[in-house]
C-alpha positions as CSV (number, residue, x, y, z in Angstrom):
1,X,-15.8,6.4,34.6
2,X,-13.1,7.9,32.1
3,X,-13.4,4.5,30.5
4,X,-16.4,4.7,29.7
5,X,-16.5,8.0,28.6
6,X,-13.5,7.9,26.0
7,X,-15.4,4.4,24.9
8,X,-18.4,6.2,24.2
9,X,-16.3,9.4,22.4
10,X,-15.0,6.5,20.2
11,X,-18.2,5.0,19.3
12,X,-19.4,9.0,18.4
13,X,-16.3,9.6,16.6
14,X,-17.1,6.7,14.7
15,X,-20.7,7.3,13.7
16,X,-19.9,10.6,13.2
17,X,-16.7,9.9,10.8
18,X,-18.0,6.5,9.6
19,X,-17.1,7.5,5.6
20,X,-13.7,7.3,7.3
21,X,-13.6,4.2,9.4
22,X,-15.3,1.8,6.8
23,X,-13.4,-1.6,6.8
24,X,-12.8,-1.6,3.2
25,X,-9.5,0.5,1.7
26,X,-10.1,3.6,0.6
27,X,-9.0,6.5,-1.8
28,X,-8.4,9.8,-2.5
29,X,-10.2,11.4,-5.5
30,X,-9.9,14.8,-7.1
31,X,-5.8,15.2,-6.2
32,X,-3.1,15.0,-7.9
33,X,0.1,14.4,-6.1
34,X,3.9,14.9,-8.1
35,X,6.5,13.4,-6.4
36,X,9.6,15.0,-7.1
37,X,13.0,13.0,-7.8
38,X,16.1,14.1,-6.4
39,X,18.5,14.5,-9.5
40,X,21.4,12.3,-9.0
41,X,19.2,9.2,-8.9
42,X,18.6,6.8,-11.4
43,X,16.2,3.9,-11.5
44,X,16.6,0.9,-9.9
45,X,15.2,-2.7,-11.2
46,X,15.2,-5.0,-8.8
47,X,14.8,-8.6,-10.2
48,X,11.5,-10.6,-8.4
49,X,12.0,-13.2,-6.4
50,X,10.7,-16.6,-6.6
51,X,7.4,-17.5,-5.0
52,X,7.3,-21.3,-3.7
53,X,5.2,-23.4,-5.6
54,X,2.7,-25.0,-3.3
55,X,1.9,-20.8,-2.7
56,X,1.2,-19.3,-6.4
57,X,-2.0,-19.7,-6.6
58,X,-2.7,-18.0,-3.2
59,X,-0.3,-15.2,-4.3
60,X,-2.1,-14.8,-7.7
61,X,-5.2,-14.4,-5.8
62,X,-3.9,-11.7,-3.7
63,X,-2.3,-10.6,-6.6
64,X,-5.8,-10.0,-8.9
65,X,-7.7,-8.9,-5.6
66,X,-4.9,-5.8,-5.2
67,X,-5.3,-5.3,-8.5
68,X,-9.0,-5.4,-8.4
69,X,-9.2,-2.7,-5.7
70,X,-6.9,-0.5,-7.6
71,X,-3.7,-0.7,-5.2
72,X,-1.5,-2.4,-8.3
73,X,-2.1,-2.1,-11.7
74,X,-0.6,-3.9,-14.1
75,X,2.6,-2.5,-16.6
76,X,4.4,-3.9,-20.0
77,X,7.7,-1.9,-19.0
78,X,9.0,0.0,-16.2
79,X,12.5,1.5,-14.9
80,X,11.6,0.7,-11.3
81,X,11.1,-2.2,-10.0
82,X,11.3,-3.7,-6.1
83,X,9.9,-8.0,-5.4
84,X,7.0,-8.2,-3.4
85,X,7.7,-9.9,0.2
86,X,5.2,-12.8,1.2
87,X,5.0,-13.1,5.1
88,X,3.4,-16.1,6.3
89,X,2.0,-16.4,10.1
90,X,-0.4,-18.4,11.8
91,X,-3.1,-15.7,12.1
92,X,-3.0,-13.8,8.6
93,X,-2.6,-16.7,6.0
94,X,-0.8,-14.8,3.4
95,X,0.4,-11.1,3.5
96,X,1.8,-9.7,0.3
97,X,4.1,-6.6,1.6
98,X,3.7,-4.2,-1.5
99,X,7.2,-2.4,-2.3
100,X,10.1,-1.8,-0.4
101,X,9.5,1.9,0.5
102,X,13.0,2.8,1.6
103,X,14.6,2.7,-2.0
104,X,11.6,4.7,-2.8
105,X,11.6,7.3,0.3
106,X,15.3,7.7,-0.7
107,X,15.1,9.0,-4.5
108,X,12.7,11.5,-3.6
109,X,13.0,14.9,-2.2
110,X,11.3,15.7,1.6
111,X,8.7,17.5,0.1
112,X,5.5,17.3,-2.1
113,X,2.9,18.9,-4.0
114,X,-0.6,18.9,-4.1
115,X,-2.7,19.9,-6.5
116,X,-6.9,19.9,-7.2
């Protein structure tokens, strides 16, 4: 009986919320965040790493899609730098892990601003 009754809070929730449980990635408009660099750090450039060859073409269309839903853009030049990590399993055919967060997480300070 619980069951059911947190199965059917769910399904509410979800109706209810479902500008926030849509499948496709979403963002946050009219905020700007500053992230704030601690002051002993300097920029790191970490060279990429090479992508096999039989895969390029299925990272370069993982590649364009992130880029076409906004989550990378591209840059001419840039101080920081961290390779992209391809993962490979037999459910998900390709995953292209983004950044490595830790270097990030590490430069900045353990607070932020928000701003409208």
């Amino acid at each position: 009986m619980v069951e059911q009754d947190n199965k059917e809070c769910i399904v509410r929730l979800k109706e209810r919320y479902a500008e926030i449980f849509k499948p496709e990635l979403g963002t946050v408009k009219g905020v700007t965040a500053k992230l704030h660099l601690k002051d002993n750090i300097r920029p790191v450039f970490q060279k990429a790493r090479p992508v096999p060859y039989a895969l390029r073409p299925t990272v370069e269309k993982e590649l364009k899609k992130m880029k076409d839903q906004g989550i990378i853009q591209p840059v001419e030049v840039s101080n920081w730098a961290t390779p992209i990590t391809l993962t490979l399993t037999m459910f998900i055919p390709l995953r292209v892990s983004y950044i490595d967060l830790l270097m990030i997480f590490n430069a900045l300070y353990l607070f932020y601003s928000l701003t409208n």
